[in-house]
N, C-alpha and C positions, 0 to 999 in steps of 0.2 A: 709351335705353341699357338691355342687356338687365344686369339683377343677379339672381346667383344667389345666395345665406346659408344654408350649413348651420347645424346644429344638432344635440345633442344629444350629442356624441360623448363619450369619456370610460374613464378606466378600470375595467374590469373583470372579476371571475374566471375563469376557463375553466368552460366550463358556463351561463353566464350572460345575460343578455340587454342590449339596447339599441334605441331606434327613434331613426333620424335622423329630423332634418326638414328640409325645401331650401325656402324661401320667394323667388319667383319676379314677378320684375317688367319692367314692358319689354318686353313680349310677349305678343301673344294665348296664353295659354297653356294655353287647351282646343284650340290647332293643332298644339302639338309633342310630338313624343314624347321624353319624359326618363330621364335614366339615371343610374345611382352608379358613380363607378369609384372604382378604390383601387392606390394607390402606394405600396411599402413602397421602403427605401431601396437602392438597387442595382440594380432589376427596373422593367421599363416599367409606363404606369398598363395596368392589365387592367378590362375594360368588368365588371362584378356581377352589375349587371341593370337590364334597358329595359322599359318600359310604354308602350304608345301613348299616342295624344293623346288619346280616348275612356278609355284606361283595359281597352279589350279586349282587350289583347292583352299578354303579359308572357311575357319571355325571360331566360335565366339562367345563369350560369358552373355549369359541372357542379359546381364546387369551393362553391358555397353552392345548390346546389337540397336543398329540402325544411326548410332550415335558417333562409333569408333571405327574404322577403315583401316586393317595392314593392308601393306604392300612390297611388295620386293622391287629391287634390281641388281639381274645378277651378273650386268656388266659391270658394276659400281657395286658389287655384294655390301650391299647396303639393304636394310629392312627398316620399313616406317610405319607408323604408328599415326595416323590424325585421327586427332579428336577434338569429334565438336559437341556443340551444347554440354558446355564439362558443367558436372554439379560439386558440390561441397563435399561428395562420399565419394568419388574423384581422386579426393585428396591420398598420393601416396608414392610411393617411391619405385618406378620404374624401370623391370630389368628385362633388357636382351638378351633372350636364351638362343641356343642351337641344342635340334636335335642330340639322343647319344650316340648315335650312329645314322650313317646314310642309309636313306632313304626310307626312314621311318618314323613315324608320324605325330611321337612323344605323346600320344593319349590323353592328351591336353590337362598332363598331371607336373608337378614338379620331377619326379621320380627319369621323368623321361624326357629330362631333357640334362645332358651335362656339360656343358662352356656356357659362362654364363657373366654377363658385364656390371660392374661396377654401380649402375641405377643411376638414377635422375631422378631430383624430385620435382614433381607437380603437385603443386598448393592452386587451388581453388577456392578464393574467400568467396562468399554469402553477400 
């Protein structure tokens, strides 16, 4: 059984920083490519950002590029999330997906991606 467990979420300031962390089990997980999304209330979840299953390849919501950094390690299958210069639209509830199969690349949609954790919220006040 696959289990996803974030971490680290939390509040704070605009301007500010935070690194999740998604600990990963139930799955060869040097095979999948993983991803963060985030649901605030009222609005669908919207995909963040995907890393392949090597780690080579990283893709990104226009709305956090140059701000937000994944990363893997797939000795520690563990996938992380920093983000810096968080702002107010920020604010929202943070979920660790995996791919629905190995080695493919979940089209950085919901649809495509099926294990999925629990979320974390980050609240960023103003």
């Amino acid at each position: 059984q696959v289990q996803l467990v974030e971490s680290g979420g939390g509040l704070v300031q605009a301007g500010g920083s935070l690194r999740l962390s998604c600990a990963a089990s139930g799955l060869p997980f040097s095979s999948y490519t993983m991803a963060w999304f985030r649901q605030s209330p009222g609005t669908e979840r919207q995909c963040v950002a995907t890393i392949s299953w090597l780690g080579g390849t990283t893709r990104y919501a226009d709305s956090v590029k140059g701000r937000f950094t994944i990363s893997r390690d797939n000795v520690k299958n563990t996938v992380y999330l920093q983000m810096n210069s968080l702002k107010s639209e920020d604010t929202a509830s943070y979920y660790c997906a995996a791919a629905r199969s190995p080695h493919y690349d979940g089209s950085f949609q919901s649809g495509g991606f099926g294990s999925w954790g629990q979320g974390t919220q980050v609240t960023v006040s103003s």
